[in-house]
C-alpha positions in Angstrom: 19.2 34.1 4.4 19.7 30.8 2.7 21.3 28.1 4.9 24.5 25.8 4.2 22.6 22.8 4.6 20.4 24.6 1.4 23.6 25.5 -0.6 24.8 21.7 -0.3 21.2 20.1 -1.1 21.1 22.3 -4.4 25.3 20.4 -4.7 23.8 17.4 -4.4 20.6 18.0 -6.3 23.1 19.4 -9.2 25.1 15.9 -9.1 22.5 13.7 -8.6 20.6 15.3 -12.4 23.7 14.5 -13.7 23.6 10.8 -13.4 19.4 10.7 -14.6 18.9 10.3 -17.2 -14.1 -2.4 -11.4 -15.5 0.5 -8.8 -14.2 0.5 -5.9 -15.6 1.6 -2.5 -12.1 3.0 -1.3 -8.8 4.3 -2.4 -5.8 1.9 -3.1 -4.3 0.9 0.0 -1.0 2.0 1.1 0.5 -1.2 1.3 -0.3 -2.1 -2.2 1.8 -1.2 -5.5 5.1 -1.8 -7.2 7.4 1.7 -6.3 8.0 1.5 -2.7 11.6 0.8 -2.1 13.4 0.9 1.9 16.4 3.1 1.4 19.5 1.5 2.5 21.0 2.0 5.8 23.4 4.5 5.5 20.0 6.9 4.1 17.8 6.3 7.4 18.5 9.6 8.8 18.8 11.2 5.8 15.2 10.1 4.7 13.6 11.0 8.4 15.1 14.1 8.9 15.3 15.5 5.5 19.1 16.0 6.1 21.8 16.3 3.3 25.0 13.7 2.4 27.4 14.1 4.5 29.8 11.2 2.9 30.6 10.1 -0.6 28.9 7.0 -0.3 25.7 8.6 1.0 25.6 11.0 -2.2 26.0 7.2 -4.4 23.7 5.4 -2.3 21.2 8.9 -2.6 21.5 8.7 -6.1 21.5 4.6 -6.5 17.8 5.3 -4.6 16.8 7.9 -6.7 17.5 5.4 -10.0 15.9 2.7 -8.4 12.8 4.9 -7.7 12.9 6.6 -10.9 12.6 3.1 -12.9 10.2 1.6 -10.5 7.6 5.2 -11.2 7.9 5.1 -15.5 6.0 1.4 -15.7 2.8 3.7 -13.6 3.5 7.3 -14.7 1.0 8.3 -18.1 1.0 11.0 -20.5 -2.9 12.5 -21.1 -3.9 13.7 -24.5 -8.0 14.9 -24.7 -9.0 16.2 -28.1 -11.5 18.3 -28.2 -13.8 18.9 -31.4 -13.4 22.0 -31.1 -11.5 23.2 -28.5 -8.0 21.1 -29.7 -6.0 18.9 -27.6 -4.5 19.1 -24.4 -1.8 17.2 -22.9 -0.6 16.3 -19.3 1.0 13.6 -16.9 -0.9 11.1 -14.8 0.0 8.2 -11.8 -1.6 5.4 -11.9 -2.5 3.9 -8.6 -4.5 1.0 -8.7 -4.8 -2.6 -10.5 -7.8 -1.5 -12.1 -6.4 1.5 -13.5 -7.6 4.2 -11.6 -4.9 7.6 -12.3 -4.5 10.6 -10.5 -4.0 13.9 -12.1 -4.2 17.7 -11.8 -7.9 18.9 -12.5 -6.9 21.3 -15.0 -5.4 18.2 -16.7 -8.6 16.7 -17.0 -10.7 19.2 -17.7 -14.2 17.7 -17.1 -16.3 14.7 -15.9 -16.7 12.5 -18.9 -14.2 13.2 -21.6 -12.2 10.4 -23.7 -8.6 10.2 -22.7 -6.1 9.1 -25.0 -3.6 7.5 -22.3 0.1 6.5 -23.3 2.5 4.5 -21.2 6.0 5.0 -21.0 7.6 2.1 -23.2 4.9 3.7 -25.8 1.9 1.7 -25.3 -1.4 3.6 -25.9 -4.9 3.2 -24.1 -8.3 4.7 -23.7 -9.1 6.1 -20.5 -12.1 8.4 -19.0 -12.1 11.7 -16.9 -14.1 11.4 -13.4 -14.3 13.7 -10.8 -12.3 16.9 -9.8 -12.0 18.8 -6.8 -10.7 22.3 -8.4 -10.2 23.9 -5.4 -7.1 22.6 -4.7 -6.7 21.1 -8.5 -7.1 17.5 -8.2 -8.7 15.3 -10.9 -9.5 11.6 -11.0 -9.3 9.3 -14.5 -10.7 6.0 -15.0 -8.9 3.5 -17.8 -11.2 1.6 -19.7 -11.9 -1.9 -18.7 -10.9 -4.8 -20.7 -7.1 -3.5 -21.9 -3.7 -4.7 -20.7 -4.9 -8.4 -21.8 -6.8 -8.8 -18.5 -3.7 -8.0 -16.3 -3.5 -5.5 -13.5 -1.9 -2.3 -14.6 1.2 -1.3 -12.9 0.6 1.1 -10.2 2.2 3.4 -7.9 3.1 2.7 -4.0 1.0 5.3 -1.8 2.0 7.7 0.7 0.8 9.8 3.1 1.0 13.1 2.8 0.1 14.1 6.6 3.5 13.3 7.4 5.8 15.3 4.7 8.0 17.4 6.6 10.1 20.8 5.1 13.6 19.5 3.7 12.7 15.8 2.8 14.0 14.8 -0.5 11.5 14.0 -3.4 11.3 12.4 -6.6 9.4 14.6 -9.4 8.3 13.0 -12.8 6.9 13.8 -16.1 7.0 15.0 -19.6 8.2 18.5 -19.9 7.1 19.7 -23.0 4.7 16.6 -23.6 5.5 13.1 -24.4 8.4 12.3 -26.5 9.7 8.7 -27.2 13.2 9.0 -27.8 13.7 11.3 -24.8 11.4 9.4 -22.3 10.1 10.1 -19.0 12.1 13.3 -16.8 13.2 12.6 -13.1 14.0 15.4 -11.2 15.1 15.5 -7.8 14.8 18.4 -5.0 13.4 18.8 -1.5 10.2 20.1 0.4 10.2 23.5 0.8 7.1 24.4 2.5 4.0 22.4 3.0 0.6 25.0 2.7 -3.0 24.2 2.6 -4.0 22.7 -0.2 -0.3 22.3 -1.3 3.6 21.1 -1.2 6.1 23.5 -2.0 9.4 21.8 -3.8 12.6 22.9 -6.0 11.8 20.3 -8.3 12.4 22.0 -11.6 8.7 21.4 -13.6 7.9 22.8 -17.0 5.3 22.9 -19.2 3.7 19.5 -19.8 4.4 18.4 -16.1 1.5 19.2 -15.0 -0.6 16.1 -13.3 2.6 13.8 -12.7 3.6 12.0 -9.8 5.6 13.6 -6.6 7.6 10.3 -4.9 9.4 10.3 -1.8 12.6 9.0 -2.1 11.4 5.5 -1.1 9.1 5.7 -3.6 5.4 6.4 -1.9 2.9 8.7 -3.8 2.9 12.2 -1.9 1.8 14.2 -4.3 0.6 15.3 -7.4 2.1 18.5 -9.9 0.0 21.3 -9.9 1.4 24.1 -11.3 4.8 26.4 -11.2 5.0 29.1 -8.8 7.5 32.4 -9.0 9.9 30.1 -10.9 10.7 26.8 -12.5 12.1 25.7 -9.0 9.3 27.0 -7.2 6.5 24.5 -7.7 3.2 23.5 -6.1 1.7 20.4 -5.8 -1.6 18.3 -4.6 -0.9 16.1 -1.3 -2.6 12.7 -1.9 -4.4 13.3 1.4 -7.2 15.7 -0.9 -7.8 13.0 -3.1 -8.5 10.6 -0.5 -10.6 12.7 1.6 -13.1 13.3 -1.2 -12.5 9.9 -3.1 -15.9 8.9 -3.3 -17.4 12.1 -4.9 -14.1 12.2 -7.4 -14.7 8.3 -8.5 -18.4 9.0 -8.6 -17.6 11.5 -11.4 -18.9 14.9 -9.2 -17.2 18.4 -10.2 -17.4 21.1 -8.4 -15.8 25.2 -7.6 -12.9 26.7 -8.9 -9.4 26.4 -10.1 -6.9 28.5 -7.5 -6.3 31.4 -8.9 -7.8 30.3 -12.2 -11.6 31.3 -12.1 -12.3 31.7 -16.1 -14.4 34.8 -17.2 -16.1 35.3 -20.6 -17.4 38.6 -19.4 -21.5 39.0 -20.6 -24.5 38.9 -18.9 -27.6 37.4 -19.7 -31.5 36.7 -18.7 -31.6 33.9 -15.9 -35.3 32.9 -16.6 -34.9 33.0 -20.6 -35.0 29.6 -22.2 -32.2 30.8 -24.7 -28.7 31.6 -23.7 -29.5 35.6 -24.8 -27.0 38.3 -23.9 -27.8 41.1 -22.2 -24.3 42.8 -21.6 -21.0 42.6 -23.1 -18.2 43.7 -20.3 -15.6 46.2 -21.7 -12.3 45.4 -22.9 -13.5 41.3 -21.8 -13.1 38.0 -23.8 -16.2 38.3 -25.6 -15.6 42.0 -26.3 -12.8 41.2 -28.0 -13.9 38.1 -30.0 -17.0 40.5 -31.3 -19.7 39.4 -29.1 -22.9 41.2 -29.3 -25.2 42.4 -26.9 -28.8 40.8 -28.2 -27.0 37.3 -29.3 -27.8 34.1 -28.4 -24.9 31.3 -27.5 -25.7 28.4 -28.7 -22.2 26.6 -28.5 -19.1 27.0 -26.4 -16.1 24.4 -27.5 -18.0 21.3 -27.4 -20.6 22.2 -25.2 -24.5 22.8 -26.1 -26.0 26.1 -24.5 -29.6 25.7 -23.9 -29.5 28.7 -21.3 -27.3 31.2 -19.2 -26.8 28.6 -16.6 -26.0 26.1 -18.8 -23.4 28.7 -20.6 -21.7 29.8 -17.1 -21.5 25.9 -16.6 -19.1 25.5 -19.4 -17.3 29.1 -19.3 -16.5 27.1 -14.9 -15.3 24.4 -17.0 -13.1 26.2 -19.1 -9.0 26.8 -18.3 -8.4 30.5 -18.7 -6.4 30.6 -21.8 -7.9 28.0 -23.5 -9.6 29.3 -27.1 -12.7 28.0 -28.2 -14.8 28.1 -30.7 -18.6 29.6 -29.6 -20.9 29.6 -32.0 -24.1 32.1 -32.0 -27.3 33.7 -33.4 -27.2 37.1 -34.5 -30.5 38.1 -36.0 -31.0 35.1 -37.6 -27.9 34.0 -38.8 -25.3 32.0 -37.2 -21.9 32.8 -36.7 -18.4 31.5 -35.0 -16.2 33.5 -33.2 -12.9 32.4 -31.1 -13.1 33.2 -27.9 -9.8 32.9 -25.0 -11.6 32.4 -22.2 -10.2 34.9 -19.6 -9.0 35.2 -15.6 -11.3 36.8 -13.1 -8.8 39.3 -11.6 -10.6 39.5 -8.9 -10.0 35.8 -8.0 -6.3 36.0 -8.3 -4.1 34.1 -5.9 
């Protein structure tokens, strides 16, 4: 049974949308960063205790904070773009969190280690960027902007939290570009509460969308406690990456290392081939599977999947890992002698299903 106190935050939530409108050897500090913000006095309790206004001037200081915060996260929060050759674009949100320009995002954001990132800054400003590591277990990814941009200045970057000590029913800040970036309508704030914290993940009523994905999570002072992930049951049932993941395997993710699986999102092309054959020859075609029904063959050999070079099986189950279920590519193969495309959507393994 849903509580008063959750009937009034969901009130307050509803009033407060009306008024919005160099390598380094360690993560960014928490001190450092330009969104932190003390709430005012009459928010203390509010803030610690994850309570709800209980007086008109606590829903306008509330919303004041949540303005404040909301302006203070757009000069750090980025919109991704990576164009593929083949495999077309895809778009998300990042944070950026240090001087240097290091940005935190959702792993299926960033695909892979390596890629060229088209970065774009909320008052429009564009920038090239680099994917690094991601740790896909619990869907965090880790970007690099190019050196020598911003005319030698540090870039704005976000104030860090600590996500160890979130507790249910604080308030939060979500931001993003629902939909993907758009310059007249700008940057999204959306405001809600913790409603569970899981392994692996945060649990809020933030509303997120499509295009979300890999944006910031701000407490309402304005500390980094999370990153969006993905949308549960509903729009206002969403999960998100605690900073804490990113920290504890920080120097694998800046040293460009990828490794297991999406949650829930193991891709499947669904063939099998030799594992000692020098060519990427298939040996079986599953059934009613993603390469079944783009016309793979039994007896081909892969040569391409999306941008990738197949040289062998291994090398062709590394890029199918790589690959967001959903996603179509292009894979390109020999069929006795002569070479053919086919568009493959790469699939889910049911059997890895959250």
């Amino acid at each position: 049974m849903e509580s008063a106190g959750y009937h009034l935050s969901k009130i307050v939530l509803t009033s407060l949308l009306l008024f919005s409108g160099v390598a380094i050897a360690e993560p960014p500090s928490n001190g450092s960063g330009s969104t932190y913000l003390a709430s005012p006095e009459s928010l203390v309790s509010i803030v610690k205790s994850g309570g709800v206004p209980s007086t008109l001037q606590q829903l306008r200081d509330l919303e004041s904070q949540q303005q404040a915060i909301a302006t203070r996260a757009a000069a750090c929060t980025v919109n991704i773009q990576i164009d593929g050759h083949e495999t077309g674009s895809t778009q998300g949100c990042g944070v950026i969190i240090s001087g240097d320009g290091i940005i935190l995002t959702a792993a299926h954001v960033a695909e892979r280690p390596g890629l060229k990132v088209k970065i774009t800054l909320s008052d429009g400003t564009t920038a090239t960027a680099t994917t690094r590591g991601m740790y896909r277990e619990v869907d965090a990814g880790l970007i690099k902007l190019d050196d020598d941009q911003n005319d030698g200045q540090p870039w704005p970057h976000a104030s860090l939290g600590n996500s160890n000590l979130l507790e249910q029913g604080m308030w939060c800040i979500a931001i993003g570009h629902p939909g993907g970036y758009d310059p007249v309508r700008g940057l999204v704030t959306r405001v809600g509460r913790i409603l569970a914290i899981r392994k692996g993940s945060i649990v809020t009523d933030c509303t997120l969308t499509g295009g979300d994905s890999g944006g910031p999570l701000f407490d309402i002072e304005g500390r980094l406690i999370a990153i969006h992930s993905r949308i549960g049951n509903d729009v206002a049932d969403n999960l998100h990456i605690p900073v804490q993941y990113y920290e504890e395997k920080w120097d694998d993710l800046y040293a460009g290392k990828a490794w297991g699986f999406l949650p829930g999102f193991r891709p499947i092309l669904g063939v099998h081939g030799e594992q000692d054959n020098p060519i990427a020859l298939i040996t079986d075609v599953r059934d009613q599977s993603p390469a079944a029904n783009a016309g793979i063959q039994v007896g081909d050999v892969i040569e391409k999947l999306g941008d990738d070079l197949i040289s062998n099986f291994d090398s062709l189950r590394e890029a199918v890992a790589q690959t967001m279920p959903g996603k179509r590519v292009i894979v390109r193969l020999k069929r006795g002698g002569e070479t053919k495309r086919v568009i493959v959507e790469i699939g889910r393994d049911p059997r890895f299903t959250e």
